[in-house]
N, C-alpha and C positions, 0 to 999 in steps of 0.2 A: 504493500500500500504506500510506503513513503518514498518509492521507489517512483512508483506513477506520481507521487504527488512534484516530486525534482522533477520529473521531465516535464508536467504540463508547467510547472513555473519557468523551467528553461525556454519551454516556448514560446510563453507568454511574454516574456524578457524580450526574446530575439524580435516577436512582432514586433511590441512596442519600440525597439532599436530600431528596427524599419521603417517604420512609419513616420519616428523623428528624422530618418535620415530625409526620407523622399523629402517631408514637410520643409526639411532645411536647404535640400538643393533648389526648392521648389521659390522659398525667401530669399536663397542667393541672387536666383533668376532676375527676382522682381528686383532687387536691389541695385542687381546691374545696370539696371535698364534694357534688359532680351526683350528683343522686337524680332517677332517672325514678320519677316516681310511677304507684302501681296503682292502677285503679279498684277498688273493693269491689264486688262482685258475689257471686251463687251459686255460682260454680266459683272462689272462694276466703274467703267467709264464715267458712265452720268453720275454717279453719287459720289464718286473720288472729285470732279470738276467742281460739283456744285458747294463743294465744301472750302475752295479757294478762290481769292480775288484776284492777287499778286502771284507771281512766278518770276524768282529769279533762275536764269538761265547760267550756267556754265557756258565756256566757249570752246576752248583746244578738248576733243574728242566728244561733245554733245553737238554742235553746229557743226562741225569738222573734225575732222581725223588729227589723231595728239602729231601728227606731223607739221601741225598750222596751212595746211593749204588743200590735204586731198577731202573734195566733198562727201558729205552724207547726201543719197537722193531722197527727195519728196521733204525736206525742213522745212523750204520755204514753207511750203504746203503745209505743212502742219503749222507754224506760226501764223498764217494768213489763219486757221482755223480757230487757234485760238482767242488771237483778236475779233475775231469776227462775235465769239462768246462773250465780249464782252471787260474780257481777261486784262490785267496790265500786266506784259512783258521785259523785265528788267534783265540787262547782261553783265554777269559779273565776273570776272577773269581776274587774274592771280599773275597775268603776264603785264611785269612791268616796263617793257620796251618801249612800247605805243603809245603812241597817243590815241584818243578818240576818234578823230579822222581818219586814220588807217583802220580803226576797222567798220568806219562808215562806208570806205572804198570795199571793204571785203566783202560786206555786206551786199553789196551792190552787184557784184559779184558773183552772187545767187539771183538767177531772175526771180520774180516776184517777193523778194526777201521783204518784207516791212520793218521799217525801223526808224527811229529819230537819234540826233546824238545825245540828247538829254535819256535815253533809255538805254544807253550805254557806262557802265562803271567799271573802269579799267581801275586796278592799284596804282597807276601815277594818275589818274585823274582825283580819285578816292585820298592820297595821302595830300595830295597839293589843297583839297575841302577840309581836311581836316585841320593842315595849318594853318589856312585861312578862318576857318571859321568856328573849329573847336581849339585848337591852341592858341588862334588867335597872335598869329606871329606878322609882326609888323617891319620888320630889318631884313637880315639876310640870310638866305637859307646856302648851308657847306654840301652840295649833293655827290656823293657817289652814285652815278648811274646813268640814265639816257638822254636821249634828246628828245624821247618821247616825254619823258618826265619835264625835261627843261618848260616846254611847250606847254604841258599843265600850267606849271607854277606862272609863266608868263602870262598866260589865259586870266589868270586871278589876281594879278599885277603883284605876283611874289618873287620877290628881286633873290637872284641867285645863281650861284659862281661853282666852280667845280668841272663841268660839263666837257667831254671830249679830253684829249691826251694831255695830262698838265706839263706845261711851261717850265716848269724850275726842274733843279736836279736834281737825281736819283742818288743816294748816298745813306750808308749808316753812320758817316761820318757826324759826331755832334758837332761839330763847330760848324760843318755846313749845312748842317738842319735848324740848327738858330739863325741861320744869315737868313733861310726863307722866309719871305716875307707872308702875315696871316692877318685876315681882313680882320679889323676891329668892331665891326658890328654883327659877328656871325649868333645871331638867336636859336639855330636849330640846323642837325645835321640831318639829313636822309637820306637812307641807302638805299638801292635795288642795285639791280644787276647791269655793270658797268664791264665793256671788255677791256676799256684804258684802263683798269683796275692796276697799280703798281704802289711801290713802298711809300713813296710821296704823299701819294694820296690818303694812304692809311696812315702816315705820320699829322696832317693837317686835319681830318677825321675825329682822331685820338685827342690832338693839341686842344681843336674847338671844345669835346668836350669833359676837358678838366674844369673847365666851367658850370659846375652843379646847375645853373639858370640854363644853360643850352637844352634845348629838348632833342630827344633821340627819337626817330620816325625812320621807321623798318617797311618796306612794302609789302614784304614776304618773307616768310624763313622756314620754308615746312619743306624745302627741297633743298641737301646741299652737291649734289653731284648725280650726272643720268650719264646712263652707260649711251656712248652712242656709236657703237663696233666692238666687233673682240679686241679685251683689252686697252679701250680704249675709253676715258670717261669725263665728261666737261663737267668744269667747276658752277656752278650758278649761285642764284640771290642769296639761297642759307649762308655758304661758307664765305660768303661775302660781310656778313650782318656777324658772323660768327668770332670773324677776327676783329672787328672793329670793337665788338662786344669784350673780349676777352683782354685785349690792350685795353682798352678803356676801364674795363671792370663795372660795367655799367649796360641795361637790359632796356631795351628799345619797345617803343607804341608799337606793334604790328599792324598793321593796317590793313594785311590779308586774310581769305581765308587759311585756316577755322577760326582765326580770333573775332571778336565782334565789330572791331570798328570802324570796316568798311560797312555794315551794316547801316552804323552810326554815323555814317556819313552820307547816306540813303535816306534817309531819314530826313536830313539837312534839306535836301531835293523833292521828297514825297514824304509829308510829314502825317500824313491821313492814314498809311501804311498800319495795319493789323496784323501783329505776329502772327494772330490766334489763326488770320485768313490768308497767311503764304507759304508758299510751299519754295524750298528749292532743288533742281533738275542739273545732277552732276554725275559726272564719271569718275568719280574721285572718292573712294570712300576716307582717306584722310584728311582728305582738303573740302571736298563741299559735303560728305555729310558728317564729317565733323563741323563744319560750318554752320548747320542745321542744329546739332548736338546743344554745340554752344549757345543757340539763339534761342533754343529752345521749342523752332518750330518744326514741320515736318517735311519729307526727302522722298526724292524718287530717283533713284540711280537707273542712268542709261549702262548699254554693255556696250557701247561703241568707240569709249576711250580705256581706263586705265584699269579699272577694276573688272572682275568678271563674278559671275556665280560663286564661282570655288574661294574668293575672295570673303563672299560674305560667310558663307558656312564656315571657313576657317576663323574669322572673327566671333562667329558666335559659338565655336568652341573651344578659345583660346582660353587659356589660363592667367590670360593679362584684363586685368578687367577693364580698362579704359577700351581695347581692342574689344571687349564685346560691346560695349556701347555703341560701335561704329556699326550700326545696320541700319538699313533703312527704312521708311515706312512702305515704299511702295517699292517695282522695277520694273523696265519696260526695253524691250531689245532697242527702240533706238527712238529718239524725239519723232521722228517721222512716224510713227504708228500713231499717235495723236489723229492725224488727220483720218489714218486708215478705221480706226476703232468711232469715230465720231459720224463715218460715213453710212455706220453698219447699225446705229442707235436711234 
């Protein structure tokens, strides 16, 4: 008798270890934030649409192939469909090369493409609104990076030096790094991805800000290098923000995605904008729907640029918890199905 009465309490033991364990993987879940995501199809097109106002739009692999230039067919077509809904389509891109205008020409590019430059937000358009008009900088701004940036900041009459291959000499010599001479009114530096990128430039970077008052404005840094052939791999924006960061000892505004405040400078421009009612459309699950994550609203990843299926499943059963949070709410093989799924409803 006392024989059967240990085993049925051993049993009873082991259920109840079981059922805390499920209950507990079950509270991990939730805690992580585990999103099974939906496909977008016909049998929930309309009630996914009807639930958004705003659509921010990725660029390199949702418009176009992460090559910058080979098309997606039928986009236009689907953007012509959702404006027609009624939709506001906003474009946000992570590439700070450009100005606005190059990718109004892109655009254009695509026949039937609709689009205004105001519904375009590139990261040098995005950092040049923020120092204008969230940090409010009124002198000179020290830039590492484009001519597409330059072009911002002149757009918004923000006076600023740096730009193209610098002038003075290259040297770790200090006596010839004290003779260079360094603008006295420099209020804030900003970096993106510059190819004159050399020691000069990171000594006058550094210099401006030992100055605690200069503000530091990053465009991007969630990428420090892309393989682009065997063995062979280009530096970009991160490792660029990374050194300056590191000589300086000092952690910069990002202004890209995932961070929020290209959002916040969207806002500056469409300030009616409801989190509750945007969605945004990326191939990127570290860049726009971590951008998403951050904002707090919800995501639909195409499979037409960087991320794929296997991408997301490996996220939601990684052991890194941040990596599960990156799923998205929805996914759809490619923005062009918009139009195809809208025709059949």
């Amino acid at each position: 008798m006392l024989g059967h009465i240990a085993n049925a309490a051993r049993t009873c033991t082991k259920y109840v270890f079981e059922c805390f364990q499920i209950s507990r993987t079950k509270s991990n879940m939730a805690a992580c934030g585990s999103v099974q995501p939906e496909k977008l199809d016909a049998s929930n097109i309309d009630a996914v649409l009807d639930k958004y106002d705003t659509f921010l739009l990725d660029c390199d692999g949702v418009l176009w192939r992460t090559d910058h230039f080979t098309p997606i067919p039928g986009i236009a077509a689907a953007i012509h469909a959702l404006r027609q809904l009624g939709k506001r389509l906003l474009f946000v891109t992570n590439n700070s090369l450009h100005a606005r205008e190059m990718y109004m020409d892109k655009f254009k590019q695509l026949p039937g493409f609709e689009a205004e430059i105001d519904d375009i937000f590139s990261v040098a358009y995005a950092s040049a609104l923020y120092l204008k008009h969230i940090a409010a900088v009124n002198k000179m701004v020290y830039v590492i990076g484009s001519t597409g940036m330059a072009h911002e900041l002149d757009n918004l009459g923000i006076l600023n030096t740096g730009i193209g291959p610098d002038p003075d000499p290259v040297s770790h010599n200090p006596d010839i790094l004290r003779k260079i001479p360094l603008h006295p009114d420099v209020q804030a530096v900003l970096v993106g991805f510059d190819e004159y990128i050399n020691y000069t430039k990171l000594y006058k970077a550094v210099s401006y800000l030992t100055n605690v008052e200069c503000f530091y404005v990053a465009t991007n840094d969630l990428e420090m290098g892309v393989l682009i052939g065997p063995g062979k791999k280009q530096p970009v924006t991160g490792a660029l923000v990374a050194s300056v960061s590191a000589a300086s000892k000092r952690q910069p505004i990002v202004i890209g995605k995932p961070h929020k405040y290209i959002f916040d400078c969207i806002l500056t421009r469409n300030p009616n904008i409801t989190k509750e009612r945007t969605v945004i459309i990326g191939d990127s699950l570290k860049a726009d729907i971590g951008f998403a994550k951050t904002l707090g609203i919800d995501s639909i990843l195409v499979l037409t640029g960087v991320s794929k299926l296997e991408h997301i499943h490996r996220n939601q059963n990684s052991s890194n918890s941040l990596s599960r949070t990156l799923v998205p709410n929805y996914y759809i093989p490619s923005v062009a199905d918009f139009s195809q799924l809208l025709c059949t409803t």
